[in-house]
N, C-alpha and C positions, 0 to 999 in steps of 0.2 A: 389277832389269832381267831377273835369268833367268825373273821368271816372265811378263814378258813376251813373252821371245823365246820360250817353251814354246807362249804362246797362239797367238803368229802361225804357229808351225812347225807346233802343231796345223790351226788353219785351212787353211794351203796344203795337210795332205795330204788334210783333208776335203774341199776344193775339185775336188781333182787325182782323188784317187780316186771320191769319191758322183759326179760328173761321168762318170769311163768306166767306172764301173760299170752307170751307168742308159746311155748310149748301147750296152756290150756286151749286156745285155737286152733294149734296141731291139731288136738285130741281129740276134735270135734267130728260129728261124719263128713269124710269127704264132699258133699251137698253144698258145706257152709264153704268151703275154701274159697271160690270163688266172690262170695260176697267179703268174705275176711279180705282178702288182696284185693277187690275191687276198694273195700274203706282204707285199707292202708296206702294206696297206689294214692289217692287225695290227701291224703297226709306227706305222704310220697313230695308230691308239687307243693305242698304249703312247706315243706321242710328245704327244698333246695332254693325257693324263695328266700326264707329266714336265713337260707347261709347265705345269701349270696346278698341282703341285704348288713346281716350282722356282721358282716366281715369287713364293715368300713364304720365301722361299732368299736374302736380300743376301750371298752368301761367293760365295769364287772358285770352289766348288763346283756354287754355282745359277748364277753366270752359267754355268759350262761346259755344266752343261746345261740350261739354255735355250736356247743357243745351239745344241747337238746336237739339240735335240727342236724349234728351228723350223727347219733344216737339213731333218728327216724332214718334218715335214711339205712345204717345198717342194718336197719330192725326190717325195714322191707326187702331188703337182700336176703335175712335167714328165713322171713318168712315163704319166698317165692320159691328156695328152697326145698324146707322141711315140709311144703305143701304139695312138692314135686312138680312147681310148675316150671322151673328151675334147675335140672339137674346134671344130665352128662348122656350122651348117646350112647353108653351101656346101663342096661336098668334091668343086669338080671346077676345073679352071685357071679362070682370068681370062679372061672373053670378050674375042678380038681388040679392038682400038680402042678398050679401054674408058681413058677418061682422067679427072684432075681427081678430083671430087668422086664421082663414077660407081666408076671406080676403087678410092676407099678405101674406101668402102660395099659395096664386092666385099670387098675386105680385112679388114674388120672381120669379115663377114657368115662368112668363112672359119675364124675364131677368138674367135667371139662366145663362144658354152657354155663356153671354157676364160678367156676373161676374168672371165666370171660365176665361175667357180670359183674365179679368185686373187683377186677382190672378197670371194666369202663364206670363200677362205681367211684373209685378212685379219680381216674380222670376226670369225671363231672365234677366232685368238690375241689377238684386241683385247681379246675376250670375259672368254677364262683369263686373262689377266694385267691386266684391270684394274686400276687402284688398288694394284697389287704394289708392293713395295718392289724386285724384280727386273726390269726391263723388258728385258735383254737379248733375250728372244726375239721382244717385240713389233718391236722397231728390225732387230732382224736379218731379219723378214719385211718389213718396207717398206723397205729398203735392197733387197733382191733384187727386188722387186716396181717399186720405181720404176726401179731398173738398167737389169730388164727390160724394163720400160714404154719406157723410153728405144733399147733397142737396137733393141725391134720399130720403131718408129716411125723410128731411123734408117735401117736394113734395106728398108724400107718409099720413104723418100724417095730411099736410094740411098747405096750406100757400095761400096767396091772389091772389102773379103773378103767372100761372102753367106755362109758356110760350109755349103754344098751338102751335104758331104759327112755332115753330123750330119744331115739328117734322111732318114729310113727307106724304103725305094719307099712306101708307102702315104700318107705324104705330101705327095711329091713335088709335084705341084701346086701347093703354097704357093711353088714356086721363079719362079711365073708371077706374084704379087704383090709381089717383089721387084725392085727396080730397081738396076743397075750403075753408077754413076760415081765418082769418084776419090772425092766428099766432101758434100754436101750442107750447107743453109745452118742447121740445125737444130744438126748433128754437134758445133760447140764448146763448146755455152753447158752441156746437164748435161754436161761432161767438165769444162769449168771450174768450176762452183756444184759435183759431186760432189769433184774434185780440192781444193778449197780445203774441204769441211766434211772430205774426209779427213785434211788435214794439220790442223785444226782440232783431230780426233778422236788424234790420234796424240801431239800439244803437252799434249793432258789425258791421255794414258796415261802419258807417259813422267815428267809430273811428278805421279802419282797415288803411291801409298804401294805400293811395290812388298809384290805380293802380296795387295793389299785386291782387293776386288770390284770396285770403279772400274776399278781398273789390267785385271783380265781383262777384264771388260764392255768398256772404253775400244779395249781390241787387241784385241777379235775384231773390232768393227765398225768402227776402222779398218784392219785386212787386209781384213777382206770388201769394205767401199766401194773399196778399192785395187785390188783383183782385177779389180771390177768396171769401174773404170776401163781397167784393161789391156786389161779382153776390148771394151772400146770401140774404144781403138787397134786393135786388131786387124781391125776390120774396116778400117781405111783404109790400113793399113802396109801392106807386102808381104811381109808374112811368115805363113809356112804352119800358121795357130792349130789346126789340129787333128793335127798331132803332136804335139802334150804331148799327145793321151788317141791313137794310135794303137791301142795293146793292145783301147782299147774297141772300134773301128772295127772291128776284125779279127773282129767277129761276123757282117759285113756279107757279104752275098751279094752276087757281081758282074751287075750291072743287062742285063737281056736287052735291055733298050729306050732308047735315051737318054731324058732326062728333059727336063720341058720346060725352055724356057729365059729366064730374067730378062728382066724389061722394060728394057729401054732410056730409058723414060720419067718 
């Protein structure tokens, strides 16, 4: 069990820290972004290396780093992103009125280029770890990738937290494709089917052979689906998700202009 609680205690600080580290590089003047993505894009190739090397790695060794090197690669996916270099060929609010089916086809149209990019991130680790004996890296990239799939999409229908405060003035306008209400009718079902393969995934860690590669693989990726679950609640609780990364925030410039504001719809 200690090397259990090792894997999990590693993941939450990975989580907590790669998290306000990329939103404090947000935050920075647009100037930097360029050098920010140019050091991560070299991290970028030292990470799909590691996986593609750790994937023929079954020790508690290769899951750790599979699980580190498909962490970097998502980590350059949100940053290419939230840095807009990444985004969707609408890059301006939601036309007033627009509703329905009209609506999401704004929404999509807003964040198309970066969906294409966690589609061909995906196929690149599917690529490196085929047929491995290691798959920790592949499941830890479609664990974050459907997470995320899910939150856009609840964010999108409507939930209480929108967390305004993580993205950058540049762009701000996706706060106009988001929609306000307590809960939406989408919001239970991945919290439920994610919450049950997590305790799933945690009933196989716990009775895996403390210290085998099962046991670490088994507890990264049930902390990570757990995480992931939390940051779901988060949008419906009333509670303030983005103080665990405040330090990161603190790179943020204060807004000359208010920004726009959530649909209601």
């Amino acid at each position: 069990m200690t090397d259990l609680a090792l894997t999990v205690a590693y993941t939450l600080f990975v989580w907590w820290f790669a998290t306000g580290a990329i939103l404090w590089l947000d935050g920075l003047p647009p100037r930097t972004y360029r050098y920010s993505l140019g050091a991560a894009s070299v991290l970028l190739l030292g990470a799909v290396q590691l996986l593609s090397s750790s994937a023929g790695d079954p020790s508690p060794v290769g899951a750790t780093l599979a699980f580190t090197a498909s962490l970097a690669v998502w980590g350059w996916l949100e940053m290419s992103f939230l840095m807009g270099f990444i985004t969707g060929p609408r890059r301006s609010p939601c036309p007033p009125g627009a509703r329905g089916l009209q609506r999401a086809r704004y929404a999509l149209e807003a964040v198309l280029h970066h969906e294409i990019a966690l589609a061909a991130g995906a196929l690149l680790v599917t690529v490196v770890t085929w047929d491995a004996p290691n798959s920790t890296g592949l499941w830890t990239f479609l664990i974050l990738w459907a997470m995320r799939t899910s939150a856009k999409l609840n964010v999108f229908l409507g939930v209480r937290n929108l967390s305004e405060s993580f993205l950058p003035d540049h762009l701000r306008y996706l706060q106009t494709y988001f929609a306000r209400r307590p809960m939406n009718l989408l919001f239970p079902w991945p919290v439920i089917a994610a919450t049950t393969i997590a305790t799933l995934l945690w009933r196989l860690a716990i009775n895996a052979d403390d210290g085998s590669h099962d046991a670490v693989s088994l507890g990264f990726l049930a902390t990570l689906l757990s995480l992931a679950v939390l940051e779901h609640w988060f949008l419906v609780l009333p509670i303030p998700a983005d103080a665990l990364w405040r330090w990161g925030l603190s790179s943020r410039r204060p807004l000359d202009r208010a920004p726009p504001t959530a649909s209601s719809s």
